[in-house]
Every structure is written in structure tokens, then in C-alpha cells.
MIPASE-263356 format. One line per 8 residues: for each residue x, y, z of C-alpha. Coordinates in Angstrom, 2 decimals. Layout:
BEGIN
X/Y/Z  ...;
END
This chain:
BEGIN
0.00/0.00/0.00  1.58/3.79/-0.60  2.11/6.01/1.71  0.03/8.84/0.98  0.30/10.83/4.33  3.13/13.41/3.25  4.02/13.18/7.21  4.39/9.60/7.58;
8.29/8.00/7.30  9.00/8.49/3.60  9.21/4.60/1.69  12.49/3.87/-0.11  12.77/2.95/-3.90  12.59/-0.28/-4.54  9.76/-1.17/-1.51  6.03/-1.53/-0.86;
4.70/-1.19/1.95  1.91/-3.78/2.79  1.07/-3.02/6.40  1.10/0.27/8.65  0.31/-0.82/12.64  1.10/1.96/15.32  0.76/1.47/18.75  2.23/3.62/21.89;
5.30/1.77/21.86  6.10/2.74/17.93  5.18/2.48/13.90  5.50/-1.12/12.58  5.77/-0.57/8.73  5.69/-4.19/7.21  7.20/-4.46/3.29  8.41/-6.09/0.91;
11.08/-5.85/-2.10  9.78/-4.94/-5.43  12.86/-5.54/-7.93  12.71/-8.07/-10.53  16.51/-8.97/-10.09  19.58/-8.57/-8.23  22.76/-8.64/-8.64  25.51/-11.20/-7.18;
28.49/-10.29/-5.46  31.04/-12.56/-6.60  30.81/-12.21/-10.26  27.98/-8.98/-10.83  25.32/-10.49/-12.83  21.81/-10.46/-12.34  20.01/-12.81/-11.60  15.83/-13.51/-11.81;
16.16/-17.17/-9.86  14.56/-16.98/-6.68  15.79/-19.18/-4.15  13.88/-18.20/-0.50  12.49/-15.49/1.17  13.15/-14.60/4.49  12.31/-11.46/6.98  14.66/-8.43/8.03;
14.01/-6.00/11.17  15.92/-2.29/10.37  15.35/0.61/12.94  14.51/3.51/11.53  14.66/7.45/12.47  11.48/8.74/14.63  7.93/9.73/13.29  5.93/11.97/15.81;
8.26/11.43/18.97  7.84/7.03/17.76  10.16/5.05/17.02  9.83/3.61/14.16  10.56/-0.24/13.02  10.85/-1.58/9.09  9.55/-5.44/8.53  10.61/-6.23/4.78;
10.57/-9.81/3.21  13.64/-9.93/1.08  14.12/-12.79/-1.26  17.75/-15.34/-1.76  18.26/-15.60/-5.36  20.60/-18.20/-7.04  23.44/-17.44/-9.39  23.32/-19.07/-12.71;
27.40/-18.49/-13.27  28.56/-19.19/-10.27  27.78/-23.18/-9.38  25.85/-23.41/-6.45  26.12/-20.02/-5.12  22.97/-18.41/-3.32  22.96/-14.80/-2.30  20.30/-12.34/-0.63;
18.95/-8.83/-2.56  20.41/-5.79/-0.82  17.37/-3.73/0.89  17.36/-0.22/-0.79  17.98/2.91/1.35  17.33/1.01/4.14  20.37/-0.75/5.52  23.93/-2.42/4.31;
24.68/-5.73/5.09  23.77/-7.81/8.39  22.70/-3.61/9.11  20.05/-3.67/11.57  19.37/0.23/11.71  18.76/2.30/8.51  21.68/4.38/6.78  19.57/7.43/7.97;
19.23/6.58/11.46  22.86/5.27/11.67  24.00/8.68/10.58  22.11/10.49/12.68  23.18/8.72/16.07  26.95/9.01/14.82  26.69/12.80/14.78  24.93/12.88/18.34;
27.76/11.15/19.28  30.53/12.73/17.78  29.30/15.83/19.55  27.87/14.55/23.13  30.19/11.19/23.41  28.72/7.92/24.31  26.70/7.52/27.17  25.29/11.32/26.90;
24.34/10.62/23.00  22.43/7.68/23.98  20.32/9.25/26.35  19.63/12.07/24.11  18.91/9.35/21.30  16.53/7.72/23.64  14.89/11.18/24.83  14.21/11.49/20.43;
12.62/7.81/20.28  15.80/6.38/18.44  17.10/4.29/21.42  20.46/3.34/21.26  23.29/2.04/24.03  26.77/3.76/24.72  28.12/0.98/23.85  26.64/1.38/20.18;
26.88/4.80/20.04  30.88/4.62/19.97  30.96/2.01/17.59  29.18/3.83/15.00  31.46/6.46/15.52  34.90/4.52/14.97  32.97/3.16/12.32  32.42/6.62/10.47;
36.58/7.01/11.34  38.47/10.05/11.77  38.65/13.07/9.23  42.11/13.83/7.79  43.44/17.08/9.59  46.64/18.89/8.41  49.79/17.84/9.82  50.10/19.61/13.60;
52.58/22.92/13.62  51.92/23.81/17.91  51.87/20.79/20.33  52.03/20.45/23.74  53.51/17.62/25.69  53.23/16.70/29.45  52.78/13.50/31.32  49.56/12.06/32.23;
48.17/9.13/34.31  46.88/5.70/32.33  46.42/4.86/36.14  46.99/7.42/38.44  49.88/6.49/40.87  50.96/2.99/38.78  51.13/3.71/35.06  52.17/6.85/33.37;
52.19/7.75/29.86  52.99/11.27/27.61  50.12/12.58/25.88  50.81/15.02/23.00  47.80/18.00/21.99  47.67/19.74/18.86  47.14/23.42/20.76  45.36/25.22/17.56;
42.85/22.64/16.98  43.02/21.89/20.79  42.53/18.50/20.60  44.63/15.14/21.44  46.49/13.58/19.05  48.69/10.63/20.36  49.08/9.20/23.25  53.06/7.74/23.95;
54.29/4.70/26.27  56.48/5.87/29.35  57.91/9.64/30.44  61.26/9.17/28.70  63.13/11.47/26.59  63.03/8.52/23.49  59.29/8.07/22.37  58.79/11.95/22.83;
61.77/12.05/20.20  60.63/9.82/17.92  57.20/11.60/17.42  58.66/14.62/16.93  61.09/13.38/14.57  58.44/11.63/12.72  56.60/15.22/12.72  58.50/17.64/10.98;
55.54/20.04/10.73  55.89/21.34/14.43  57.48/24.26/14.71  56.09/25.06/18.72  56.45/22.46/21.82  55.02/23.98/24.98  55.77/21.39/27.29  56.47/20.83/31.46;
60.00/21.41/32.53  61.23/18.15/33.10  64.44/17.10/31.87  63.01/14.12/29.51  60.84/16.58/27.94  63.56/19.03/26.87  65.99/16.69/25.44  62.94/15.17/23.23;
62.19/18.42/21.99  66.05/19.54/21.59  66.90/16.41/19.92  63.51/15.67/17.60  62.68/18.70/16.83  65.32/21.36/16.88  64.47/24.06/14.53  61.15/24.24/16.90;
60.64/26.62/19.31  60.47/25.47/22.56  57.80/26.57/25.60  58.31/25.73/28.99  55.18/25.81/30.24  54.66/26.42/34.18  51.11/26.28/34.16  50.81/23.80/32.21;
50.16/21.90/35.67  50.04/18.19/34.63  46.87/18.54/32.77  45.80/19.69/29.30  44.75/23.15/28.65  41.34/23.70/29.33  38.79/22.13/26.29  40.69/19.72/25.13;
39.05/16.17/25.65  41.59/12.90/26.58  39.91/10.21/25.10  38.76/6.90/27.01;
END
């Protein structure tokens, strides 16, 4: 059946929809694939052979403060080049692969979390009826990966706690885009060094005074200009995040 209810969750290309059943928990939209074909992913050809059917559940972004579920029947076609090789139709603009939340919900729960972090972005996700755990939430965002940024020019270095009082490590900021950037085994003068050395783009180290510190900066970087920071007090400047 269409949807003719401009407001309703808009239906995907390639689906019909044969069953609309909202309750207070949600909108159950049941469906079913359309195409005539599909296309194998060993060797690309289409194929018309259909093998089974069976049913797949995909999440889907809110309608009027519901959540909103996706039902669709999707059919396992054969391949007639490659010998005994069965393969399931994709679902369009719905979901990828073993996917069990649309594209467009997927995408929207990765930016909540790439601005509010884990645990916060799932509770705002839940307050918007697109529930979600912590757990999930930073998944999708390694998932999405990190965005190139251009090589760092002003870092600052001091020592910081992996656990406080046992284990310490060096943790390195890029101070324009105040943000972390690597996180180094030990306090020693050598793996300080070697980052810097392998960094030939800094040009600024504000770091603590200890002796370690100094020698790494003299040694792997010295055409930079070096900042001894005294209030740089064991901690990173204030707004920038160490990551769990």
C-alpha cells in the first residue's frame, strides 16, 4: 500500500509497503522488495532465480516522537554463473549488510555522538525515540573514522596518568585545533623524540620542565621553538578532551 500521508516515514525505492500498525510503543511498517533482479556479489550479474524469502528488522529514524521499526521480506536468489552459489537482494535505502538500523538513522546517532560522546548521545537518542546504548553509540562512531586534519605545527607535551599512581604515559595536543592527538608509552626522553622526529611540521612544543621533555624536543625537533610551560600543571589546557 503507498504512503500517501506526506508526514508519515517516507518509503524507499525499490519497496512496498503492505502493512502500517502503530501502537504507543512505535510504527511497525511491514514491506516487501519490489525488484525483478539482483545482482551477485562474486561475479555482478543479475540474476531472476529466486531461491527463498526470508524477513529483516531495520530501525529507523522517529515519526511523531515514535520510534519507528521496518519489517521487509527480502528474497535469496541463485546465481546461474557461479555453481551453487545463493545470495540475498540488498534492501534499498534502508540498511547495508547484516545492518540492523537504517543508513539514515545510523547517521544520525553518529553525529549525536561525535558531539555529546557515548553515554550522553544515547540518552539524548533515547529522549528522540531512536534508542540506542553507549556501547553502540561509539561504535558507530569509529565506524564513520576520523577526518584527515593537516599535519600539527603547535603541540604540547606533558605526562599524564593511564592509572593514576601505577602507570604513566605522555600525551601530546595539537594546541590550535586543541585536541589530542597521540598518546606515547612511558615519560622518557626517546618516544617523545621519535614523534617529533616523525613530525616535521611542528614548529612550537610547549611542554612541562622536566628534563626528559627538553631533550625530546632539543633532539627531535630542533628548529622548533620550545615553551616551557609552568602552568601547564600536569593537565591539558582547558577544552581539550583525553579520550577513554
Amino acid at each position: 500500500m503507498p504512503i500517501s500521508n506526506p508526514s508519515m516515514p517516507s518509503v524507499p525505492d525499490g519497496l512496498h509497503v503492505d502493512d502500517l500498525t502503530l501502537d504507543k510503543t512505535g510504527l511497525l511498517i511491514t514491506a516487501r522488495t519490489t525488484a525483478a533482479q539482483a545482482s551477485c556479489r562474486v561475479c555482478g550479474r543479475a540474476s531472476t532465480r529466486v531461491h527463498s524469502r526470508y524477513w529483516r528488522t531495520f530501525k529507523d529514524l522517529p515519526w511523531q516522537d515514535r520510534s519507528v521499526t521496518w519489517r521487509v521480506q527480502v528474497r535469496r536468489f541463485r546465481c546461474g554463473h557461479c555453481p551453487g552459489r545463493i545470495f540475498a537482494e540488498r534492501v534499498p535505502g534502508l540498511g547495508t549488510r547484516k545492518a540492523r538500523r537504517s543508513d539514515r538513522l545510523a547517521e544520525a546517532q553518529t553525529d549525536i555522538g561525535m558531539v555529546l560522546g557515548g553515554e550522553a548521545g544515547a540518552r539524548l537518542s533515547r529522549r528522540l525515540a531512536m534508542p540506542i546504548s553507549g556501547d553502540t553509540v561509539l561504535r558507530l562512531i569509529r565506524r564513520r573514522g576520523t577526518v584527515p586534519s593537516p599535519p600539527p605545527r603547535v603541540v604540547g607535551i606533558d605526562d599524564w596518568a593511564w592509572r593514576r599512581g601505577r602507570s604513566y604515559g605522555t600525551i601530546v595536543c595539537d594546541l590550535e585545533r586543541r585536541r589530542v592527538i597521540d598518546l606515547l608509552p612511558g615519560r622518557s626522553a626517546a618516544p617523545v623524540r621519535d614523534w617529533l622526529a616523525a613530525h616535521p611540521s611542528v614548529t612550537v612544543v610547549s611542554r612541562d620542565r622536566s628534563g626528559p621533555y627538553a631533550e625530546a624536543a632539543r633532539t627531535g625537533a630542533p628548529t622548533a621553538t620550545q615553551v616551557a610551560d609552568r602552568c601547564w600543571g600536569g593537565r591539558p589546557p582547558n577544552g581539550i578532551a583525553v579520550p577513554s
